[in-house]
BALUM-126034 format. One record per residue (C-alpha): residue number from 1; residue in one letter; x, y, z. Coordinates in Angstrom, 3 decimals. Each point is the difference from the previous one (the first is absolute). Example, Ala and Ser with C-alpha at 12.3 -4.5 7.8 and 13.67 -1.06 7.14 Angstrom:
<atoms>
ATOM pos code        x        y        z
ATOM   1    A   12.300   -4.500    7.800
ATOM   2    S    1.370    3.440   -0.660
</atoms>
This chain:
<atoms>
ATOM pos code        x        y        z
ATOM   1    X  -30.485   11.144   51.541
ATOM   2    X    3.512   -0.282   -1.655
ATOM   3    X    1.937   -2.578    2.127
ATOM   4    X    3.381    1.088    1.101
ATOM   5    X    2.965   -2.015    0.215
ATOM   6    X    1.921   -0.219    3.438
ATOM   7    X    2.372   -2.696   -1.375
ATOM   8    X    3.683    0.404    0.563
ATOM   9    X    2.897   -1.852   -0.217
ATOM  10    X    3.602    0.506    1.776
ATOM  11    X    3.266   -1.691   -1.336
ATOM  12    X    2.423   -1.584    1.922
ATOM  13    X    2.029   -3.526   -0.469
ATOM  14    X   -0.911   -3.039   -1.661
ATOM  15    X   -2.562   -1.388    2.909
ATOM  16    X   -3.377    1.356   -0.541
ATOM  17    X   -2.931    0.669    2.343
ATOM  18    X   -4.011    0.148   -1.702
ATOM  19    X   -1.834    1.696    2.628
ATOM  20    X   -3.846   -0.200   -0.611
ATOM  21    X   -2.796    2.513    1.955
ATOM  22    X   -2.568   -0.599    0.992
ATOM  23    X   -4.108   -0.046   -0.493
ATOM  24    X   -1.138    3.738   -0.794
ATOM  25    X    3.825    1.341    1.042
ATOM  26    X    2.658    1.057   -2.276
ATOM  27    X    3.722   -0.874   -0.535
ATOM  28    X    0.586    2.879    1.984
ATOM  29    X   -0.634   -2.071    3.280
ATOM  30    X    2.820   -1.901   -0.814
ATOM  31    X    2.596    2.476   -0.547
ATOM  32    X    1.518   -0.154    3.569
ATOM  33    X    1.187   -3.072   -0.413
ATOM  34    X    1.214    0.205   -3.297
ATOM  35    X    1.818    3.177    0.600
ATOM  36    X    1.862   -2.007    2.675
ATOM  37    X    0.601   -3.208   -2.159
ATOM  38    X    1.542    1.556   -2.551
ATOM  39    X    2.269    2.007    2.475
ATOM  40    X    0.970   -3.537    1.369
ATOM  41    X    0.779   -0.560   -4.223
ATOM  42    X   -2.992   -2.017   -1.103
ATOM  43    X   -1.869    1.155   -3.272
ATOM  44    X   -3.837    0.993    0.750
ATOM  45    X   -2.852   -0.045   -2.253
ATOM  46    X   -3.577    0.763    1.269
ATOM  47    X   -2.482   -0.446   -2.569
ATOM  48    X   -3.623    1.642    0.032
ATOM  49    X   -2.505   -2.503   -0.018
ATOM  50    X   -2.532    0.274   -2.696
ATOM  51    X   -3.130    2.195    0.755
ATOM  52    X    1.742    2.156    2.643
ATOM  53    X    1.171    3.605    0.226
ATOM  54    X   -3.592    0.869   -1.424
ATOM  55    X   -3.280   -0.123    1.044
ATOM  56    X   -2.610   -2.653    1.142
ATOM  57    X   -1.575   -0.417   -3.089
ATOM  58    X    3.562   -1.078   -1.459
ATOM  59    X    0.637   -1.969    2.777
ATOM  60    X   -3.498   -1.783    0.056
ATOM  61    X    0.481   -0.839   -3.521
ATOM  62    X    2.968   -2.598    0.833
ATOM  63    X    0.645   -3.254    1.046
ATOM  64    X    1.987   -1.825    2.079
ATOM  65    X    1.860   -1.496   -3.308
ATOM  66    X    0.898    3.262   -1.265
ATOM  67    X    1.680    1.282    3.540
ATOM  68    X    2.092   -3.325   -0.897
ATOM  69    X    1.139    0.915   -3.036
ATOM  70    X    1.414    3.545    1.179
ATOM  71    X    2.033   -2.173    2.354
ATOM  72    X    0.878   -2.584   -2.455
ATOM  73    X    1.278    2.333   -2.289
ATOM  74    X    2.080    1.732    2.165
ATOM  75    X    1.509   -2.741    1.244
ATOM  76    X    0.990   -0.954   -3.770
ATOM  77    X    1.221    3.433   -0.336
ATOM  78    X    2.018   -0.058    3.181
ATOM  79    X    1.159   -3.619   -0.649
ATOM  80    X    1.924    1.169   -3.425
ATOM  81    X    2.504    2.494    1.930
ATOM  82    X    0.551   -1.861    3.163
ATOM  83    X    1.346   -4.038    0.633
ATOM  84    X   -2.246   -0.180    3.015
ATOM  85    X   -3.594    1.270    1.073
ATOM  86    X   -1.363   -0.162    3.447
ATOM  87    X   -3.715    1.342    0.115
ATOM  88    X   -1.785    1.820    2.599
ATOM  89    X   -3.132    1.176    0.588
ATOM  90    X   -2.789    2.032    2.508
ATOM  91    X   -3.328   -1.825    0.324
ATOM  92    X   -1.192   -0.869   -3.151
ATOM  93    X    3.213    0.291   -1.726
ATOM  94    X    1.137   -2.706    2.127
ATOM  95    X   -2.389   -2.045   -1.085
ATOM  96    X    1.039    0.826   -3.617
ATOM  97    X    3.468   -0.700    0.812
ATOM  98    X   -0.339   -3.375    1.165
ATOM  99    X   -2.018   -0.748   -3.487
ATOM 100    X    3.249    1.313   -1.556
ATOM 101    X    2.067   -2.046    2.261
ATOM 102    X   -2.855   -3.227   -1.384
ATOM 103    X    0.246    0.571   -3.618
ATOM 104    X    3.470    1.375   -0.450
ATOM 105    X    2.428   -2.083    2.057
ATOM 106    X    2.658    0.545   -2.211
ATOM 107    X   -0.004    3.885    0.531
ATOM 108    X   -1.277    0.535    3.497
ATOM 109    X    2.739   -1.455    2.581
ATOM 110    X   -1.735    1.065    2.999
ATOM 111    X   -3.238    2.163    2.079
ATOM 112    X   -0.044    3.398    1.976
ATOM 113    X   -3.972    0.128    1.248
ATOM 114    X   -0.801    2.634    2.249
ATOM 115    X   -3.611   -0.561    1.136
ATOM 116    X   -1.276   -2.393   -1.673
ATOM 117    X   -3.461   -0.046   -0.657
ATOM 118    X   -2.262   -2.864   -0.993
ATOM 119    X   -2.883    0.418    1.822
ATOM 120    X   -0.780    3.489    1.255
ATOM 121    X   -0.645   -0.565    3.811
ATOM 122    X    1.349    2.702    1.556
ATOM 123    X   -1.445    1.277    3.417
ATOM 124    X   -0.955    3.356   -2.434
ATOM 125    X   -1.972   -1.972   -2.289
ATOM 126    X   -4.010    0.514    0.100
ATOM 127    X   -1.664   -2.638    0.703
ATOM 128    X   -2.350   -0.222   -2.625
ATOM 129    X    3.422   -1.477   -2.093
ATOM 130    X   -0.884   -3.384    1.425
ATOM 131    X   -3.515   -0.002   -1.695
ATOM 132    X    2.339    1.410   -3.680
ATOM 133    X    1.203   -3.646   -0.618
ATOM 134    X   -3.679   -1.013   -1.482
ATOM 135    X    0.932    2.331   -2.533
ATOM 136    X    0.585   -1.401   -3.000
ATOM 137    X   -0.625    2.923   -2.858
ATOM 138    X    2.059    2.807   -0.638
ATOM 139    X   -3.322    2.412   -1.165
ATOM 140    X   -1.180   -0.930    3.562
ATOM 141    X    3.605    0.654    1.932
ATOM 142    X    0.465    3.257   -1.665
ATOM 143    X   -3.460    1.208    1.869
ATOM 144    X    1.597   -0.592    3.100
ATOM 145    X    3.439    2.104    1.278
ATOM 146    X    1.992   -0.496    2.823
ATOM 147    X    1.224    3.108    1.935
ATOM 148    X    3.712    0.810    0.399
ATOM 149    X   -0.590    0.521    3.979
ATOM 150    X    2.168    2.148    2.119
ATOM 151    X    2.815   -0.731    1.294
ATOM 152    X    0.245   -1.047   -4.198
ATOM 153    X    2.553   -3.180    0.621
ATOM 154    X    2.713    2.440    2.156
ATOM 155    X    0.745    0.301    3.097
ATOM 156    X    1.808    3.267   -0.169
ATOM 157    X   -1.891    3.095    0.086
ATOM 158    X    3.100    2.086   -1.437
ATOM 159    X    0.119   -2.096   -2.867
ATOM 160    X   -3.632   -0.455   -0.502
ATOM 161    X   -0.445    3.883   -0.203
ATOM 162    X    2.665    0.462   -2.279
ATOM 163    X   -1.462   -2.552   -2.640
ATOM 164    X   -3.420    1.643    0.664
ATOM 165    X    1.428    3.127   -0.935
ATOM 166    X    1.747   -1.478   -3.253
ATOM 167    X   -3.508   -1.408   -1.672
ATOM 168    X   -1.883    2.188   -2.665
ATOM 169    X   -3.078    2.072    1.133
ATOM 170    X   -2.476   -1.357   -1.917
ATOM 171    X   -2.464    3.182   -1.228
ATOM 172    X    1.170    2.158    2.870
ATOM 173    X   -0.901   -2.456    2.663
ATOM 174    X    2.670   -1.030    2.314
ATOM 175    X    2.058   -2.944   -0.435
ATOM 176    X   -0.582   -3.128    0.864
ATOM 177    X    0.626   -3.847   -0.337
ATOM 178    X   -1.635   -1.560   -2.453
ATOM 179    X   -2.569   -3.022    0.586
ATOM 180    X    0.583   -3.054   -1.428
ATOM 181    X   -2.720   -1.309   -2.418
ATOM 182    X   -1.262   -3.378    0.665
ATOM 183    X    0.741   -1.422   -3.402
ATOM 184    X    3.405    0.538    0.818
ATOM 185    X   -0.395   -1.555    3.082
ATOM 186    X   -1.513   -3.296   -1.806
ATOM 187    X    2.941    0.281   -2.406
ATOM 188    X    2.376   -0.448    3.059
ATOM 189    X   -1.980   -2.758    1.271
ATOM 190    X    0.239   -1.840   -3.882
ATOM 191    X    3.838    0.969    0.190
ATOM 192    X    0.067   -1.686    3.539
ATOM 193    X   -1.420   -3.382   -0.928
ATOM 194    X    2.733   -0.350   -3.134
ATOM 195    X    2.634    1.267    2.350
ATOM 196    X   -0.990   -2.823    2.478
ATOM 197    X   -0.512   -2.458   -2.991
ATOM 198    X    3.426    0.521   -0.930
ATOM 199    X    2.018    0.136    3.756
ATOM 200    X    1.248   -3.436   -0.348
ATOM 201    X    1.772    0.764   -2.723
ATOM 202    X    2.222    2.790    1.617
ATOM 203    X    3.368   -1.094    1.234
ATOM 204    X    1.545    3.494    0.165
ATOM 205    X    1.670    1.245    3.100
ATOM 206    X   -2.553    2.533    1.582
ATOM 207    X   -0.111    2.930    2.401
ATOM 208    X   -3.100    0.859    1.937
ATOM 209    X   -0.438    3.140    1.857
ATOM 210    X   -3.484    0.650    1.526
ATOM 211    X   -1.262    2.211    2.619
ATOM 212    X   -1.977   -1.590    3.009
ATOM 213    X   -2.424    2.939    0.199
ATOM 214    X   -0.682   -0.053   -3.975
ATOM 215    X   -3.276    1.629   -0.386
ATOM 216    X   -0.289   -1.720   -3.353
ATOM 217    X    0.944   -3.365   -0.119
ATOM 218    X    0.547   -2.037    3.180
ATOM 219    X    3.398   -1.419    1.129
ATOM 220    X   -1.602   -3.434   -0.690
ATOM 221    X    0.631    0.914   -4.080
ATOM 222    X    3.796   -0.381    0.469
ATOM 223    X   -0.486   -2.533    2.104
ATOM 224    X   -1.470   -2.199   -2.431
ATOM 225    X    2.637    0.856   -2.213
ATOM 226    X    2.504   -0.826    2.133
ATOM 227    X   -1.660   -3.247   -0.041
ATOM 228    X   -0.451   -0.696   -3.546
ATOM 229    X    3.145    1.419   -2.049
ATOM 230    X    2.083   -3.177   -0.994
ATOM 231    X    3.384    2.000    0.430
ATOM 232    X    1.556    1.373    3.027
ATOM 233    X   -1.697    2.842    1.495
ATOM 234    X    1.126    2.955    2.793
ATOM 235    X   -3.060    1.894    1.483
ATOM 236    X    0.484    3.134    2.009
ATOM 237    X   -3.388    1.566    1.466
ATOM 238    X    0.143    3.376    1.065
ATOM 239    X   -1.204    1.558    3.508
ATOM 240    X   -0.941    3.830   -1.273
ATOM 241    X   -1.194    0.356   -3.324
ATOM 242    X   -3.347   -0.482   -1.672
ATOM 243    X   -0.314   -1.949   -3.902
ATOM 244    X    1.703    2.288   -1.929
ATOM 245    X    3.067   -0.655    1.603
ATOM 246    X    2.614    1.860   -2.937
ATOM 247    X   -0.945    3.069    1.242
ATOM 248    X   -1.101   -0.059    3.467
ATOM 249    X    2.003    0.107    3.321
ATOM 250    X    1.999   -3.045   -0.195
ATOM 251    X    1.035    0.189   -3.532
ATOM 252    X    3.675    0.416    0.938
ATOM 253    X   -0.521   -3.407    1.093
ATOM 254    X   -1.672   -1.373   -3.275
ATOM 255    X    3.164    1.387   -1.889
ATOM 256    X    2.747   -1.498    2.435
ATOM 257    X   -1.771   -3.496   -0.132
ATOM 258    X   -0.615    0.169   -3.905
ATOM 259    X    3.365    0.950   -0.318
ATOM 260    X    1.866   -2.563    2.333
ATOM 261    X   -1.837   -2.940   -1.876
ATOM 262    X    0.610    1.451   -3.601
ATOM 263    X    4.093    0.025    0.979
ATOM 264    X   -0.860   -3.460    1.856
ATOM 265    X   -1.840   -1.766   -2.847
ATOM 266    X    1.719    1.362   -3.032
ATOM 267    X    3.792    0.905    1.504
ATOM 268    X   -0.724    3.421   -0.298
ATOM 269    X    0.024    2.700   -2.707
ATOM 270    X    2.933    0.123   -2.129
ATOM 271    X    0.328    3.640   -1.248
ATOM 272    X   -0.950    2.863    2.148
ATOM 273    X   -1.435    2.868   -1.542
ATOM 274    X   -1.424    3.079    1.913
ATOM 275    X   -3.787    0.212   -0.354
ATOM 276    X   -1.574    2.607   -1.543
ATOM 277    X   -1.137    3.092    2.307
ATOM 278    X   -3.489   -0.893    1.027
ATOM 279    X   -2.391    0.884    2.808
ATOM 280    X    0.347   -2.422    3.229
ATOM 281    X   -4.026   -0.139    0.296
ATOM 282    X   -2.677   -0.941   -2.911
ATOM 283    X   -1.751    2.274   -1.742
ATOM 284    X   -3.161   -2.286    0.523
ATOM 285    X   -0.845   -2.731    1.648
ATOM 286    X   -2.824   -2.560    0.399
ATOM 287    X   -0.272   -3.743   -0.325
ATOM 288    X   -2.169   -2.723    0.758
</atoms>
């Protein structure tokens, strides 16, 4: 299948934002919130992680090393048109920005993380993903897939229907979101023990926003984050949204707090630009 690209970038001052998606999702999950950072002035770039915007086979065939260097790159690329860089990211992208945040302190000057996810222990998960950490082989995790269960990480059924009705039909069968392989799974879990290896080393101011009724990853993954992260950090946990909090009911919120500690943390964007005309709800949307 010939991947598509859902990258997109949207110029404003001299104070950039990397926003990174998530596990199985697109950039397009993250376009709320950069439609309303760079109407607050900021400059937005969100990447598409390697292995995305395709099919399963595509995806399967990558590893945690090569969502990295999407990231990494961008960040480079981002870094060469703007004095500062804050990222942000959903999930697994968070855990890929605080990597960047490890091994480039010099261009990331502070975290966005919206639902982090290190271990996935969600009240949706089966339970059969306790027994997945003997695991060990990626042959053997790709025989195994884990369902994208309704309510699909939102909380809103408007919005939910809507991003149903935005995925392909795949040979004339309806819609519907996709599973995720467990090789990618074990990738996450590889990406999770380097991200953890390196935690000590990130002195970064950070923002955490996390939902309390994540179906994906439990409130107790920001909380150990909140723990761990060397520089200052500001948590917010929402009260009405499931993990894939960009786009579901509280996402006004997710903007307003991103936004208040972007001015807070870097004085706020210089040179206002309008953003670009985009729609104010993703195209697509799933992360783990």
């Amino acid at each position: 299948m010939t991947s598509k690209d859902y990258s997109f970038k949207f110029k404003g001052g001299r104070i950039g934002v990397l926003l990174v998606h998530g596990l199985c999702g697109t950039p397009s999950e993250m376009r709320f919130v950069a439609t309303g950072l760079t109407r607050a002035g900021y400059t937005v770039h969100c990447p598409q992680l390697a292995g995305h915007g395709a099919g399963m086979d595509e995806l399967k065939a990558t590893t945690w090393q090569d969502w990295y260097k999407s990231a990494e790159d961008a960040l480079i690329e981002l870094k060469k048109e703007c004095d500062t860089v804050i990222v942000g990211g959903l999930s697994t992208g968070a855990l890929l920005g605080l990597l960047l945040a490890a091994r480039h302190p010099d261009k990331v000057s502070g975290l966005t993380m919206f639902a982090p996810t290190f271990w996935l222990n969600g009240w949706l998960i089966p339970w059969y993903a306790r027994a997945f950490k003997i695991i060990r082989w990626k042959w053997l995790a790709n025989m195994i897939g884990f369902p994208n269960l309704h309510p699909h990480g939102i909380k809103d059924d408007r919005v939910r229907q809507f991003i149903l009705q935005s995925l392909p039909s795949v040979d004339g069968k309806p819609a519907q979101f996709p599973a995720t392989p467990g090789g990618v799974v074990l990738e996450h879990r590889n990406l999770m023990k380097e991200v953890t290896r390196n935690l000590g080393a990130i002195t970064q101011p950070a923002l955490i926003i996390h939902p309390r009724e994540d179906n994906f990853a439990d409130l107790n993954n920001a909380m150990h984050l909140q723990r761990n992260l060397k520089g200052a950090v500001e948590m917010t946990v929402l009260d009405d949204s499931y993990h894939i909090v960009t786009v579901d009911r509280q996402r006004n919120v997710v903007l307003e707090r991103t936004v208040a500690f972007l001015d807070r943390v870097t004085g706020g964007a210089k040179a206002v630009k309008p953003a670009a005309k985009v729609a104010t709800l993703p195209v697509q949307a799933m992360a783990a």
